[in-house]
C-alpha positions in Angstrom: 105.2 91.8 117.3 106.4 90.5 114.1 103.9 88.8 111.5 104.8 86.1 109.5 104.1 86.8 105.8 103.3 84.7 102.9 106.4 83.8 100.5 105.9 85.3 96.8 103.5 88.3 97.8 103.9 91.5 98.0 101.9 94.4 99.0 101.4 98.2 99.7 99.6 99.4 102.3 97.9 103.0 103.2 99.4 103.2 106.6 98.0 106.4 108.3 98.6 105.8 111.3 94.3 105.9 112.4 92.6 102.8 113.6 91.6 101.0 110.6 94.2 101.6 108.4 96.2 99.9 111.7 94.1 97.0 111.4 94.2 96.6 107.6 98.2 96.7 108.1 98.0 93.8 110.1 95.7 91.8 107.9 98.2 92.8 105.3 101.3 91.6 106.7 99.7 88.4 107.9 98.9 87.8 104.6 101.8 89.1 102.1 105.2 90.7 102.5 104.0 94.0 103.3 105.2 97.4 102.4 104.2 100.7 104.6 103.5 103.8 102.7 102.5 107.2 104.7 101.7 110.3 103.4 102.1 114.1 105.3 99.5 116.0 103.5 99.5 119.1 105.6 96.6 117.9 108.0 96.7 119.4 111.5 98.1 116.2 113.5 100.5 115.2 111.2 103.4 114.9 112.8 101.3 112.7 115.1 99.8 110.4 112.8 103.7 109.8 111.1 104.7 108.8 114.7 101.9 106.6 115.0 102.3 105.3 111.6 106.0 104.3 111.7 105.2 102.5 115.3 102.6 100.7 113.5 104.7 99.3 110.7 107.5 98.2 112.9 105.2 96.4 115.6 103.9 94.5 112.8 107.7 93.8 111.3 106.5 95.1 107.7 109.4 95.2 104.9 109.6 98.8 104.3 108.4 102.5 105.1 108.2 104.8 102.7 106.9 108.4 103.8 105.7 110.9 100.7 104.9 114.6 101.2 101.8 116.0 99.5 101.5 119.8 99.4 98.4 120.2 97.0 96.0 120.0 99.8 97.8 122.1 102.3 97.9 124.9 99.2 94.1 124.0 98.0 92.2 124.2 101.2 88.6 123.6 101.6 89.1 121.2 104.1 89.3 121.6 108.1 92.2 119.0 108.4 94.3 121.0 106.2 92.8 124.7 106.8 93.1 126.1 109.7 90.3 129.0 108.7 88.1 126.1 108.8 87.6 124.9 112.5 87.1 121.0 113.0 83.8 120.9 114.5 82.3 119.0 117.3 80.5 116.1 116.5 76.7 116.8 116.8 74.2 114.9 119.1 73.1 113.7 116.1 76.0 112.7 115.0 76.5 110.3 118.0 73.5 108.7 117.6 73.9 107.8 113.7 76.2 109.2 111.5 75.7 110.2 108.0 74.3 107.5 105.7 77.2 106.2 103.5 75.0 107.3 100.9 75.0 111.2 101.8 76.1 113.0 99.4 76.4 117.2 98.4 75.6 119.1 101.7 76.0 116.2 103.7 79.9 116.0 103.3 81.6 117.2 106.7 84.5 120.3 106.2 86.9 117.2 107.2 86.2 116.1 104.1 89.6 116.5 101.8 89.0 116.6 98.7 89.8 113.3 96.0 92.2 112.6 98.4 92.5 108.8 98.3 92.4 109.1 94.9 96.2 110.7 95.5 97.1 108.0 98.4 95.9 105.0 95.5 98.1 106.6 92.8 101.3 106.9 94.5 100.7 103.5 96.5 99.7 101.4 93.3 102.8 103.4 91.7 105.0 101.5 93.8 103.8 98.1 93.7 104.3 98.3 90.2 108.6 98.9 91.1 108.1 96.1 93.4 106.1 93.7 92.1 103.9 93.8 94.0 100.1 92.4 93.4 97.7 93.9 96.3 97.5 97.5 97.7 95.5 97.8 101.1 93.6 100.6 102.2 91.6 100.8 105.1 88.3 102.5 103.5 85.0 101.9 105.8 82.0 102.9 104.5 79.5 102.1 107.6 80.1 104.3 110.9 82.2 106.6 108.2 81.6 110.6 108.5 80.1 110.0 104.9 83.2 111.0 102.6 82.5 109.8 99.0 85.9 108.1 98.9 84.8 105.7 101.2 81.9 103.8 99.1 82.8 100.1 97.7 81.6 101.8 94.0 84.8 104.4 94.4 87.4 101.5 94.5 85.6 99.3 91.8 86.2 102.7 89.7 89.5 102.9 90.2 90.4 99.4 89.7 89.7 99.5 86.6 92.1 102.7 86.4 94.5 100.3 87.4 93.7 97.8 84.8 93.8 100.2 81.8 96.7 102.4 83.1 99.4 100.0 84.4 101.9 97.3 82.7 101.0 94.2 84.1 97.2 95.1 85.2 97.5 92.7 87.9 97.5 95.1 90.8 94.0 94.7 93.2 93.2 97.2 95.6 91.9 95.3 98.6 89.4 97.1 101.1 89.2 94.5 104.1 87.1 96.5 106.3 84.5 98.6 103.5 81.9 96.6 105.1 82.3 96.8 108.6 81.5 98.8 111.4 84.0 100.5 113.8 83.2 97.6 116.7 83.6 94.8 114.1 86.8 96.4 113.5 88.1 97.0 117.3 87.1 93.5 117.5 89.2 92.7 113.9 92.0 94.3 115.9 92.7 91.2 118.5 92.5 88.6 115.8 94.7 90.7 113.4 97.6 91.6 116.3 96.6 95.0 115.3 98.2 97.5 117.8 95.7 100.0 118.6 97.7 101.6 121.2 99.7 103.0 118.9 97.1 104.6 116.3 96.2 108.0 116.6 92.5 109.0 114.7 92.1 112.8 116.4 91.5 115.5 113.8 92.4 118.2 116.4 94.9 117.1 119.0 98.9 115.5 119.4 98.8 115.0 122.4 95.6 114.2 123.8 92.7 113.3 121.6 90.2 115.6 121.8 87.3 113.3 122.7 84.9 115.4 120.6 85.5 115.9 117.3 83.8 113.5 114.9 86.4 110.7 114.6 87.2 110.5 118.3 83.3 110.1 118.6 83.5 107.3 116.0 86.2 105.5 118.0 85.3 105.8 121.6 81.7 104.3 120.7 83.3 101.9 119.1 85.5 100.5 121.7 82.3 101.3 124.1 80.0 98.9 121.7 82.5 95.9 122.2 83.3 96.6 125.9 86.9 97.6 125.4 88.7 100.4 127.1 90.7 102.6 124.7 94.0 103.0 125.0 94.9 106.2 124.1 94.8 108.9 126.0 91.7 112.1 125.8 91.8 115.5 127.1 88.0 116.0 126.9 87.0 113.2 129.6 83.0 114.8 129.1 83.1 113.4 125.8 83.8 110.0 126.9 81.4 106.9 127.3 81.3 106.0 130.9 84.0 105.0 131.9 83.1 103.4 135.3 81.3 100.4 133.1 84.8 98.9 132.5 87.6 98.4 134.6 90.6 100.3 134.0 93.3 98.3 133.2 96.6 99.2 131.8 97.1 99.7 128.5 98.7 96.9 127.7 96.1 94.8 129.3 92.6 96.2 127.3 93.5 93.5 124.4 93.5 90.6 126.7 90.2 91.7 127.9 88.8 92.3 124.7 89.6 88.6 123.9 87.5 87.5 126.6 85.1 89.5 125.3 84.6 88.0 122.0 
């Protein structure tokens, strides 16, 4: 489904192809002429999340997709999304019950963790608004129900706005974080009013095909759509994982966003 944009603004959004960078792209391009930008950074699903990514963008009608290759990470390491010596772990019991405080820091930091890495993503995208004139860049940071990454605290993207002020011609390019503050079932809820397509997204550190159901950001988003009574609509290998089921109905696909909006 195509959404309408504003006249006279333009934007660049993150577009990963997970669940809140999905939703953030449809807040986007209800609210500006929005431009896509991807980027394959040699993490394990990738060609999954591009997929997912350039569904997302042209469900929601936006102006442009630009896709960017960034080998630094893949050639770094230090990170289990773009290591494979480093296996993406299970998400502890712990883990399930309350994830890391966004103010964890040091030790706290899962091996998913990539390092400065949206500090890449803002560079390139606020690189291109400048060529198009464009005044917002969206990213689809969450700081509460996050695996505590650093780069996902409100303090990071005050920091580099005013990178943005000092470093670029016009200095009238705002990074805009419409979902910092919320939690993942605030934003499954978001997705209904925003005509985000979560059947397309893809958050799975581990799996193409099937999400995995168990590592930490499949946990994050099956209790998510569990909190506000939604079925997901992906598919999962690791049905053990899952909340129970057999509280919802099972509807198609298609149909999970109809019930949702009964549900709010």
């Amino acid at each position: 489904m195509t959404i309408q944009a504003h006249a006279g603004k333009r934007s660049v959004v993150c577009l990963s192809g997970g669940m809140d960078s999905c939703v953030t792209a449809a807040l986007a391009a209800r609210e500006t002429e929005a431009y896509a930008l991807h980027f394959s950074y040699g993490q394990r699903t990738e060609a999954r999340e591009l997929a997912a990514a350039r569904a997302i963008a042209e469900r929601l009608g936006m102006r442009d997709f630009l896709h960017l290759r960034i080998e630094i990470f893949r050639s770094i390491g230090g990170s289990a999304l773009t290591d494979l010596k480093i296996a993406v772990p299970d998400a502890s019991p712990e883990f399930d019950q309350a994830p890391p405080s966004p103010d964890a820091t040091g030790a706290a930091i899962p091996v998913t963790y990539v390092p400065f890495r949206n500090a890449h993503f803002l560079s390139a995208a606020v690189s291109w608004a400048e060529v198009l004139s464009a005044t917002r860049v969206y990213i689809g940071a969450v700081e509460q129900d996050s695996s505590g990454y650093p780069d996902c605290r409100p303090a990071y993207y005050q920091a580099f706005q005013q990178v943005i002020n000092t470093g670029t011609r016009e200095a009238n390019i705002v990074i805009h974080t419409p979902l910092i503050a919320k939690s993942k079932e605030e934003i499954v809820r978001m997705a209904l009013e925003s005509n985000a397509p979560l059947d397309l997204t893809w958050s799975c550190y581990r799996e193409e095909q099937e999400a995995c159901g168990a590592c930490e950001s499949c946990v994050l988003r099956l209790r998510a759509f569990a909190a506000a009574g939604v079925l997901d609509p992906i598919l999962y290998a690791a049905k053990a994982n899952e909340p129970d089921r057999n509280q919802f109905d099972r509807p198609h696909p298609r149909t999970s966003a109809l019930r949702l909006r009964r549900n709010l």
